[in-house]
C-alpha positions as CSV (number, residue, x, y, z in Angstrom):
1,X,0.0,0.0,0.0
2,X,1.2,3.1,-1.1
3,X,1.7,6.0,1.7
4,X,0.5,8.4,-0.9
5,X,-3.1,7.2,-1.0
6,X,-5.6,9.4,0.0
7,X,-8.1,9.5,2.8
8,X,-11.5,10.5,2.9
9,X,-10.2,13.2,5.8
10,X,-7.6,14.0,3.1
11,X,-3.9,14.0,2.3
12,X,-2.3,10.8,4.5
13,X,0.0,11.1,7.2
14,X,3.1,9.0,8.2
15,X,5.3,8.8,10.9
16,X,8.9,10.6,11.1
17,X,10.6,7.1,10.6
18,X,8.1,5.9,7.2
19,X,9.1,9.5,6.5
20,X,12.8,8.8,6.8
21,X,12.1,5.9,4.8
22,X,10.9,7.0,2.1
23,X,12.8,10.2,1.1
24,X,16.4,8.0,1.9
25,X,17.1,9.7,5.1
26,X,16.5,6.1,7.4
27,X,19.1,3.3,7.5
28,X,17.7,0.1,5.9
29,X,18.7,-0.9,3.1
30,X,15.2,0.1,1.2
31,X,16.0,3.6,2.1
32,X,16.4,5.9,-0.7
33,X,12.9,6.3,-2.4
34,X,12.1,9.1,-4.5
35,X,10.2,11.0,-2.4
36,X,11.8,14.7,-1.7
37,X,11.1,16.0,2.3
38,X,9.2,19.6,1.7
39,X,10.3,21.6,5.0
40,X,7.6,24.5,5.3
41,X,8.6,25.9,8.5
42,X,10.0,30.2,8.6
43,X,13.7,30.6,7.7
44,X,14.9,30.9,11.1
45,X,13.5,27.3,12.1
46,X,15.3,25.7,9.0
47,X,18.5,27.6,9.5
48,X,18.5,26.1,13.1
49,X,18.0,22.7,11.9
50,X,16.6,20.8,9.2
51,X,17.1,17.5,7.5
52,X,19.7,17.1,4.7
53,X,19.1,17.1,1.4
54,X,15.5,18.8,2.3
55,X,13.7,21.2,0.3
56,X,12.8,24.5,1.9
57,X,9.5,26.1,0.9
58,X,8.0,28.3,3.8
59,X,4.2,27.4,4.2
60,X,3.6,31.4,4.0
61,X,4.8,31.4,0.5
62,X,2.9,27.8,-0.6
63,X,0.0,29.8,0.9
64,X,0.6,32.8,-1.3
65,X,0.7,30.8,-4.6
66,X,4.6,30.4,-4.5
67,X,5.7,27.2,-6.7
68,X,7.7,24.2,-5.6
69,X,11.4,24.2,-6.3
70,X,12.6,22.9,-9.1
71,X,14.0,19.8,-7.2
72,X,10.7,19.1,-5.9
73,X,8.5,19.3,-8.8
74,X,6.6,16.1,-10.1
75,X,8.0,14.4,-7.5
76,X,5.9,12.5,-4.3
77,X,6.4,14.9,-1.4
78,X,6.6,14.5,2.2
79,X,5.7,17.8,4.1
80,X,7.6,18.1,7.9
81,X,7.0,21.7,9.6
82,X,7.9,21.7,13.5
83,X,5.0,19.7,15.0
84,X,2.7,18.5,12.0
85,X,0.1,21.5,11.8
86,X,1.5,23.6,9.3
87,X,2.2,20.4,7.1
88,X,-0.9,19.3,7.1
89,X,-2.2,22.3,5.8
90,X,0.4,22.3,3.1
91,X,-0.2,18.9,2.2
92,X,-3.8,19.8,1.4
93,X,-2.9,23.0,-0.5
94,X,-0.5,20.6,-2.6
95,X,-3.3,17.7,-3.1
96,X,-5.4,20.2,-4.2
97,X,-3.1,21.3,-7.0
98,X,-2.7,18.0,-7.9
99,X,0.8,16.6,-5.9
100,X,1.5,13.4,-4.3
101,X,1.9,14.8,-1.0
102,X,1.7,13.4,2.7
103,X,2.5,15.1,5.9
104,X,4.6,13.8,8.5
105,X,2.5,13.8,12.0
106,X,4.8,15.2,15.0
107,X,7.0,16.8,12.3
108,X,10.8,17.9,13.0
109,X,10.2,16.9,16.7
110,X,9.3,13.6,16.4
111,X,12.3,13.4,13.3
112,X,15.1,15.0,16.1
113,X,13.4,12.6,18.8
114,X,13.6,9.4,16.5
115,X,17.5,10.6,16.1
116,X,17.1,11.1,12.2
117,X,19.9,13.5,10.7
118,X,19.9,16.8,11.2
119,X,21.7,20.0,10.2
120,X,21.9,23.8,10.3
121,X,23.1,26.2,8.0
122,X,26.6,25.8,8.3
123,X,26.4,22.1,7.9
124,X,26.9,21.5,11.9
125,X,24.4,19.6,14.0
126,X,21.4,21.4,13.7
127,X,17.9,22.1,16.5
128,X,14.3,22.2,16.4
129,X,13.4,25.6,16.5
């Protein structure tokens, strides 16, 4: 079963470990899907830490009409903000333009808690801001 299958509530949600999983952040060896992470948390929180090789897009500019990177486009997405609120409001804005898109419940908390990677912006061990 595909994680990408809607509900009837809407958009799915996954854990921060399926969410690790399947964007090649967790440490089997069936990591490495093609999923890309969508952080949509303020600048400040992913300059204090975020997961590597995520894609920044601030939930304020998905609101406003921004579009998605390059490097996330026509790709599945997984959407982590801090605690899982804001993603799940992003993940429906994204369904509803036609994206694969999940959010990740607990968000960057439950990621730093599960001890998935983390980094700031200078490369060092980043924080949940």
């Amino acid at each position: 079963m595909s994680i990408f299958r809607r509900s009837r509530s809407g958009p799915g949600r996954v854990t921060a470990q399926e969410a690790a999983e399947c964007t090649g952040h967790g440490d089997t060896a069936e990591s490495g899907g093609d999923a890309v992470l969508l952080d949509v948390r303020e600048p400040y929180e992913w300059q204090a830490g975020h997961a590597p090789r995520a894609v920044h897009l601030p939930l304020s500019a998905l609101a406003a009409g921004a579009g998605l990177p390059a490097e996330a486009q026509a790709r599945p997405l997984v959407v982590i903000c801090r605690s899982g609120n804001r993603s799940r409001r992003a993940a429906e804005l994204l369904v509803a333009r036609g994206a694969q898109a999940v959010d990740v419940i607990g968000g960057m908390e439950d990621w730093a808690g599960a001890g998935l990677p983390m980094v700031d912006a200078r490369g060092g061990n980043g924080t949940v801001a």
